[in-house]
C-alpha positions in Angstrom: 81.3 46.0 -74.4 79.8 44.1 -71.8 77.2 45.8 -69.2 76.8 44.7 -66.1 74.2 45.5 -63.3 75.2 45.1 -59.1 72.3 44.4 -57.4 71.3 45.4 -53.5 72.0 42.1 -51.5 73.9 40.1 -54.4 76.6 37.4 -53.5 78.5 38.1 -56.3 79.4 41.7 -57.5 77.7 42.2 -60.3 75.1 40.5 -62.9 75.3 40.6 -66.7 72.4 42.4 -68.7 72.4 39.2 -70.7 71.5 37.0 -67.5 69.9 39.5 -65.4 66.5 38.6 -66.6 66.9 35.0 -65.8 67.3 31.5 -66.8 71.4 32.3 -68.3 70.0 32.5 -71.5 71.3 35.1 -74.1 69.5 38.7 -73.8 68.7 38.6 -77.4 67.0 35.7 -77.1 64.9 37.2 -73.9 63.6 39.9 -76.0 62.9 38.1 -78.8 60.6 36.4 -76.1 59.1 39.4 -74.9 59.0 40.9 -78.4 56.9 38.0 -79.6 54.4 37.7 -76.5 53.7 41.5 -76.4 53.0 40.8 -80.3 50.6 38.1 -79.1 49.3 40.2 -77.0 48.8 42.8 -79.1 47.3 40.9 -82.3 44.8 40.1 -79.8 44.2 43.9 -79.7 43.9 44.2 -83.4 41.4 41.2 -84.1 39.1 43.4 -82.1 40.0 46.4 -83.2 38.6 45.1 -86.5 35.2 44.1 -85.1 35.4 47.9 -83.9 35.7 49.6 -87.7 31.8 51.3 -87.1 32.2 51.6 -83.4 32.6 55.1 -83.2 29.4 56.4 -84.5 27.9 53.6 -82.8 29.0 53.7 -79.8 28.3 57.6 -79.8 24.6 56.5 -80.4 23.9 54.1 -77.5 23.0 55.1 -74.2 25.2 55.3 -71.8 25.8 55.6 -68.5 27.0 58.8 -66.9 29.7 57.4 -65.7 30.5 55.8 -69.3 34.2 56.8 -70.3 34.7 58.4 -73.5 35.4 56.6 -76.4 38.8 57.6 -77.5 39.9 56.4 -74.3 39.3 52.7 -74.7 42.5 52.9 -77.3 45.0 54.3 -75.3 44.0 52.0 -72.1 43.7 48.5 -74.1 47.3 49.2 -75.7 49.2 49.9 -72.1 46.9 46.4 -71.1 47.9 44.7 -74.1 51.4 45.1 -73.5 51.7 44.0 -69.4 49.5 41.2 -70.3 52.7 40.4 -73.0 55.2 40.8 -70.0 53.3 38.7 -67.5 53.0 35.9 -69.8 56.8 36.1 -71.2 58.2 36.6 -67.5 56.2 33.1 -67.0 57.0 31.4 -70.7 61.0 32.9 -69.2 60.6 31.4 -65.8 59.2 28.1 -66.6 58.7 27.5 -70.6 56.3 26.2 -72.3 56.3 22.9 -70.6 56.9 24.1 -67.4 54.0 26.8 -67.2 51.8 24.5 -69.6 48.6 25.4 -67.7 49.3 29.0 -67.2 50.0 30.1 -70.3 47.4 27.7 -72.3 44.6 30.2 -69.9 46.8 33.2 -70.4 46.1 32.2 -74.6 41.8 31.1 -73.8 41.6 34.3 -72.3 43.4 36.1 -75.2 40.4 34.6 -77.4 37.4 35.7 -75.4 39.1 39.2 -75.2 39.0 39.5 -78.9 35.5 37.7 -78.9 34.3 40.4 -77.0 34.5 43.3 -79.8 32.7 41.1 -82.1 30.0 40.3 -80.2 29.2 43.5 -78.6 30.4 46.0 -81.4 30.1 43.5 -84.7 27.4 41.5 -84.3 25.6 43.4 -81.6 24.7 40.9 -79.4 24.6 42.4 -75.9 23.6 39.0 -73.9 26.6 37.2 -75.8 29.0 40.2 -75.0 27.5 40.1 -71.1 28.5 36.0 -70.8 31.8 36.5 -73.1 33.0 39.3 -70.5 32.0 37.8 -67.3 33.6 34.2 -68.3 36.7 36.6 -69.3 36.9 37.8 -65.6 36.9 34.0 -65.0 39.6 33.4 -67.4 41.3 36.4 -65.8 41.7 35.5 -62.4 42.5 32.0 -63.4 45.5 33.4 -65.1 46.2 35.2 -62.4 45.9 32.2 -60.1 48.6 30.1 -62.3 50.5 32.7 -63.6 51.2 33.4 -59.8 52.2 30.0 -59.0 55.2 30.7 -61.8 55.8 34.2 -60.9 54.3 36.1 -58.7 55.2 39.7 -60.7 53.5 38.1 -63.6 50.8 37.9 -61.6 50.1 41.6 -60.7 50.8 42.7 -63.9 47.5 41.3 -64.5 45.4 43.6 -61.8 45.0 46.7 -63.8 43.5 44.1 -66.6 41.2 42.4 -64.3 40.2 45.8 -63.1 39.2 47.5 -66.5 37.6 44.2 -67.4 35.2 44.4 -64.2 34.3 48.0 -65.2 33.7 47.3 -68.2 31.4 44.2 -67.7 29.7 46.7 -65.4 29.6 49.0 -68.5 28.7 46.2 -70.9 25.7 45.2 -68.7 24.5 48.8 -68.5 24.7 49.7 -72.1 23.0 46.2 -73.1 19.6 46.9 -70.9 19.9 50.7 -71.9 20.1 49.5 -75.8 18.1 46.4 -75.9 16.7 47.6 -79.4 20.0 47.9 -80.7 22.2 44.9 -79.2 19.8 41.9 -79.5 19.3 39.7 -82.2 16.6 41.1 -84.9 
């Protein structure tokens, strides 16, 4: 069976689900795509998730902020991040490829590594001032992703705002917490 999908303004009457989502190329092959960027994406997630093992009780013992969000929070919000960052980079790596989007998806992968850096150095190592330049040269990265993802596709893009925005607060959040703890997130 063969599913097709009629778009508002369309020449023809109807698309394809295997074509819809660009470039002719086979739908399976389009999700494997997305599959394996989300899965980027994700591991990203999970390399930091590992610097987070203690976090809890730590985390519980700094001071924060009143406006500090609660802990069991950050889960939930990094996941649904962690995922639209996948779809922004696979709608590019679909639009362009590899060699095509060379630029935007090589910053789209830096920025992936000073996500995960992050963890490490705030929760791991507990090195506030290292945390506090990692996140604000992730905002960089950020918007410099945004800048080239848009220049591929401009959905991409925007599905890369609610990212930037958590990553602003919480450099906010990071800078607070650091000069709060001082004791506790600088080197001994």
């Amino acid at each position: 069976m063969r599913w097709t999908l009629a778009l508002p303004g369309d020449d023809v009457p109807s698309r394809s689900l295997e074509t819809f989502f660009g470039d002719n190329a086979p739908m399976t092959m389009a999700w494997r795509g997305a599959m394996a960027w989300i899965a980027v994406s994700l591991a990203t997630g999970a390399v930091g998730a590992l610097a987070t093992r203690q976090a809890r009780e730590f985390y519980a013992g700094l001071v924060r902020p009143s406006w500090a969000p609660p802990g069991w929070i950050f889960g939930p919000v990094w996941t649904t991040l962690y995922v639209l960052m996948g779809v922004a980079a696979w709608l590019v790596w679909r639009r362009a490829g590899w060699g095509g989007a060379r630029t935007a998806l090589t910053l789209f992968v830096v920025q992936l590594v000073c996500n995960a850096a992050w963890s490490w150095f705030f929760f791991a190592w507990r090195r506030g001032a290292l945390a506090l330049a990692d996140i604000v040269l992730l905002v960089v990265l950020i918007v410099a992703t945004m800048i080239a993802f848009g220049r591929v596709h401009r959905v991409a893009a925007l599905l890369l705002v609610p990212y930037l925005a958590w990553v602003m607060f919480a450099t906010a959040l990071t800078y607070s917490i650091w000069r709060a703890n001082v004791d506790q997130l600088s080197p001994p």
